[in-house]
C-alpha positions in Angstrom: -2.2 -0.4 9.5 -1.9 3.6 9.6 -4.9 5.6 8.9 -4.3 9.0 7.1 -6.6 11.9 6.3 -6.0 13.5 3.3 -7.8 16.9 3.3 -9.1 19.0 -0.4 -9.7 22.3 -0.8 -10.4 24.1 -4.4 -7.4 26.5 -3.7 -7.1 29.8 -4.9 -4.3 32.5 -6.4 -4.5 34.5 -3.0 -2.7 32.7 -0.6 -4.4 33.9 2.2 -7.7 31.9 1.1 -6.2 28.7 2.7 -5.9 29.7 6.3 -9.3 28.7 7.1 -8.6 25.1 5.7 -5.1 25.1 6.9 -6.4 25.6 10.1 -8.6 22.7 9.7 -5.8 20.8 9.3 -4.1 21.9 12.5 -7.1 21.2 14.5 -7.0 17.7 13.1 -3.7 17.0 13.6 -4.4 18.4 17.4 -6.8 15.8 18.1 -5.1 12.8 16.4 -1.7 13.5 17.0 -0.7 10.3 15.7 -2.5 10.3 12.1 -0.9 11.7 9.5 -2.8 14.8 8.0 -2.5 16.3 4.9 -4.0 19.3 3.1 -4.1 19.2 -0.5 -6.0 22.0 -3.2 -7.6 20.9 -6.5 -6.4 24.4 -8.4 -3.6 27.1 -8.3 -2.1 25.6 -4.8 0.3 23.0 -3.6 0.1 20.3 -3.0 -2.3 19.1 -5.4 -4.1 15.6 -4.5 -1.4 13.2 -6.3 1.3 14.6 -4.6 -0.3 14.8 -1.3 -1.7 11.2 -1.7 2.3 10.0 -2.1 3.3 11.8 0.6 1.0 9.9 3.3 1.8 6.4 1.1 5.2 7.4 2.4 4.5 8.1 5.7 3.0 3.9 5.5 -0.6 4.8 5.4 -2.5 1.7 4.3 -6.0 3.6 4.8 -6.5 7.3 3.6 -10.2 9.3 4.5 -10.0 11.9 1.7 -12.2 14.3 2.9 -13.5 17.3 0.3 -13.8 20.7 1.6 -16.3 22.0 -0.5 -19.6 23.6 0.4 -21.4 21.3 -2.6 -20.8 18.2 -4.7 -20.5 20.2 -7.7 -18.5 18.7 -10.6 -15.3 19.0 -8.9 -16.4 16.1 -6.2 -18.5 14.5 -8.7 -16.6 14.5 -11.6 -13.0 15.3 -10.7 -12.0 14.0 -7.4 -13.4 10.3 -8.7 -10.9 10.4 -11.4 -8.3 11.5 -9.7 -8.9 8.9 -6.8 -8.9 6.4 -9.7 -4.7 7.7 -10.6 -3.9 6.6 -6.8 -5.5 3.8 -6.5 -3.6 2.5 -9.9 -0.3 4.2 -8.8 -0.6 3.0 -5.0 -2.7 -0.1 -4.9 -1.8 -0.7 -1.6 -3.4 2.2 0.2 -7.2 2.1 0.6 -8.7 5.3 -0.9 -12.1 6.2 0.9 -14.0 8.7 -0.6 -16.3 10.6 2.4 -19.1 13.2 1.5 -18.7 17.4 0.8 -18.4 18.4 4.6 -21.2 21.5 3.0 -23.4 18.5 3.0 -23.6 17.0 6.2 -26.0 18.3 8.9 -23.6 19.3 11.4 -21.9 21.8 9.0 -25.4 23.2 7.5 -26.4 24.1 11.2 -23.0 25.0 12.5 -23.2 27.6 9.3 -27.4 28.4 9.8 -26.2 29.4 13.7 -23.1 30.9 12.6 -25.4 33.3 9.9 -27.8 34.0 12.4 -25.3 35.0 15.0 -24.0 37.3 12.0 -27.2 39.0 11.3 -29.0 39.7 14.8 -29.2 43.2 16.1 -26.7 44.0 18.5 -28.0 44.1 21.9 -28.1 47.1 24.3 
């Protein structure tokens, strides 16, 4: 059984929006050096989630974590992603599809990004 991790962003037209995410991806792969890791967008970037979702089906995954990069469940997570996640599961019934949380929404993010903000707005010291 091979556990993937199939990363979404929203994507963007400048290219240079990624490298945060892609970096994401790195770090991940860093840690678990033998779980495929893949980084798909939901708009204007490539891969998109389908293709990205065939790709680790390839590599044997039986078990993908798709985890969305967004700040918020807006309608993309709540809306989109679901139906999307429904096309895979159809077109690769043997790969378990597990949906986590937006990483915006778990504690650990929201006080990495409160520290981070107040880091950002404190006088400098003399």
């Amino acid at each position: 059984m091979q556990h993937g991790i199939l990363l979404l962003a929203h994507g963007a037209r400048d290219p240079l929006w990624s490298s945060p995410f892609e970096a994401v991806a790195r770090r991940l792969r860093d840690r678990a050096p033998d779980t495929p890791v893949a980084l798909a967008f939901l708009e204007f970037m490539t891969p998109d989630l389908h293709s990205a979702g065939h790709m680790l089906a390839a590599q044997g995954c039986t078990t993908v974590s798709v985890l969305p990069l967004f700040l918020g469940a807006g309608g993309h997570v709540r809306k989109d992603l679901p139906a999307l996640l429904d096309r895979l599961r159809r077109e690769l019934p043997q790969v378990a599809w597990q949906l986590a949380p937006a990483i915006g929404e778990i504690d650990r993010v929201v006080d990495a990004m409160a520290d981070a903000a107040w880091a950002l707005v404190q006088p400098p010291t003399r």
